[in-house]
C-alpha positions in Angstrom: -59.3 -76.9 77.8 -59.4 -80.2 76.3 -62.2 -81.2 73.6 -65.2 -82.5 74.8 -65.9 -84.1 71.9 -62.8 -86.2 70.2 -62.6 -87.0 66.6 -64.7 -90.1 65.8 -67.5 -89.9 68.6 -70.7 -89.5 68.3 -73.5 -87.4 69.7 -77.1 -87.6 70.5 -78.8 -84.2 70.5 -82.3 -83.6 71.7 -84.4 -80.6 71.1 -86.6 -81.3 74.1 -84.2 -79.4 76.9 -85.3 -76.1 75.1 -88.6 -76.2 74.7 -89.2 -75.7 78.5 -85.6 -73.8 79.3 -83.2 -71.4 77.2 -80.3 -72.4 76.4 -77.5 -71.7 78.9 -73.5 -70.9 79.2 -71.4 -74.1 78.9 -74.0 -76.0 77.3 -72.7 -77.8 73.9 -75.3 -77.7 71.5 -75.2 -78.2 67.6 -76.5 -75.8 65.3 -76.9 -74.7 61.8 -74.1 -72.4 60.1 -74.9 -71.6 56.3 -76.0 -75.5 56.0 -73.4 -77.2 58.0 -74.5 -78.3 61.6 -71.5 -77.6 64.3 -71.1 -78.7 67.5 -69.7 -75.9 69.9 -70.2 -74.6 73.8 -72.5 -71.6 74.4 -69.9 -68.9 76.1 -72.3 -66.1 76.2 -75.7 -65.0 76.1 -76.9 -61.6 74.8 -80.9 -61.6 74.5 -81.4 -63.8 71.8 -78.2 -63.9 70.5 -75.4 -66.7 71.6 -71.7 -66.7 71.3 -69.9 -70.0 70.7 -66.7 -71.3 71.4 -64.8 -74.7 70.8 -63.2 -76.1 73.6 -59.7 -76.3 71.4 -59.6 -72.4 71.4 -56.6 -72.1 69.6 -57.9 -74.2 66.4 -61.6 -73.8 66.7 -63.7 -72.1 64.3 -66.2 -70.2 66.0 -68.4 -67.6 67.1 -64.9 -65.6 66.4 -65.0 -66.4 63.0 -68.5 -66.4 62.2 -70.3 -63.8 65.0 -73.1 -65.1 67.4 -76.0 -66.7 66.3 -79.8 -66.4 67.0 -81.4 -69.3 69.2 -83.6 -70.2 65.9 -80.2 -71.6 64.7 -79.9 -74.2 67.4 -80.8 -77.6 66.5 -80.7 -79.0 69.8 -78.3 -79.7 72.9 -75.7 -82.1 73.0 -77.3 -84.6 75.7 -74.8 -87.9 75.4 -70.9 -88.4 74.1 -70.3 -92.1 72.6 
């Protein structure tokens, strides 16, 4: 798949989609990883739990890497590209 998001852009990320929906598969949101923020697309959902995926799946670090994260880890969803 090619990236969404190319080197150099930009994204605006809002917070208010979740606060009346769950996040949801294919959705590119940006979270927090051990003090890093990342941008990557939600490929599953178990409960409470999310796995991640770049869209560059051979060179993407993600939830492969690092395991799924909790929805108190997402920092918002990835609303516009520039």
């Amino acid at each position: 798949m090619e990236p969404a998001i190319k080197n150099q852009q930009h994204v605006l990320t809002s917070k208010i989609p979740y606060l009346f929906s769950e996040p949801d598969v294919k959705e590119i949101v940006a979270f927090n990883l051990k003090g890093k923020v990342l941008i990557k697309r939600i490929q599953k959902k178990m409960g409470n739990k999310y796995f991640l995926t770049g869209d560059n799946s051979k060179d993407s670090f993600d939830s492969r890497s690092f395991g799924s994260i909790s929805k108190s880890d997402i920092l918002g969803k990835v609303i516009y590209i520039f």
